[in-house]
N, C-alpha and C positions, 0 to 999 in steps of 0.2 A: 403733751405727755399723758398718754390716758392710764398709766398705771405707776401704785404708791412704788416710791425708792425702797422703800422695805415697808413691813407689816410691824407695827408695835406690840410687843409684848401685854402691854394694856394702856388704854387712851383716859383713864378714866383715875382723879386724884385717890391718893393713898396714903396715910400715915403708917410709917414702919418702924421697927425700933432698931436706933443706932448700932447694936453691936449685932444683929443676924443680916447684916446685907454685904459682910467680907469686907468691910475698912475697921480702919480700927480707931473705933469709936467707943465713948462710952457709954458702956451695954443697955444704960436709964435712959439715952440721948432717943429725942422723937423726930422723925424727920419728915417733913409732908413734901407728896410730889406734886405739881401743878399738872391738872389736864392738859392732852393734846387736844386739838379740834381736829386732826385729821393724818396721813403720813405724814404730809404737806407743812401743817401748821402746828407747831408744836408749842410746848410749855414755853419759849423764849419769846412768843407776838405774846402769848396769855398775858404773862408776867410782867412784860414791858405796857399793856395797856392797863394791868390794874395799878402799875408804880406811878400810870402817868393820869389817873383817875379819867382814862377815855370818855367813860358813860356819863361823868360830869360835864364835858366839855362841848360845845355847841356842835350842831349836825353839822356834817362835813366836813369836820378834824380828823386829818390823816395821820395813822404814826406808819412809819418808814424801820423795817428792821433789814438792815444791811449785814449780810453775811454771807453763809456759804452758798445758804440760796434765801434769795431776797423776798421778804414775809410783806404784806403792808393792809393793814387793817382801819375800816373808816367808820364810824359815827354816821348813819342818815337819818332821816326823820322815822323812818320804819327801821330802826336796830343797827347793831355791827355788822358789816360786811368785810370776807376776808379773803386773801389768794396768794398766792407765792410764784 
């Protein structure tokens, strides 16, 4: 597939405040968004690898995200590597 399923509105973490985003929250409430890495790779591989302390864990630890379309990101000796 050489092109993103849709374009993101923005790829990039954000803190907003709970009551200007149209749910009804309270208006003090802060809410932060986790970066995308790409169409592809979104805030759910992010989040699952920092829940699962990835970068602590020895080179070539794979995490596996199964869902609508399948994420799966690895630890090697030169960084994280990721694809979907």
């Amino acid at each position: 597939i050489g092109v993103f399923p849709y374009t993101p509105r923005f790829s990039e973490d954000r803190v907003v405040d709970g009551g200007g985003i149209g749910l009804n929250l309270n208006p003090c409430a802060r809410l932060r968004t986790l970066p995308l890495i790409s169409g592809y790779l979104g805030a759910d591989i992010v989040s699952a690898a920092l829940a699962a302390g990835l970068l602590e864990r020895a080179a070539g630890t794979m995490l596996v995200d199964v869902g609508t379309n399948g994420e799966i990101i690895m630890l090697s000796e030169r960084g994280l590597a990721a694809a979907s």
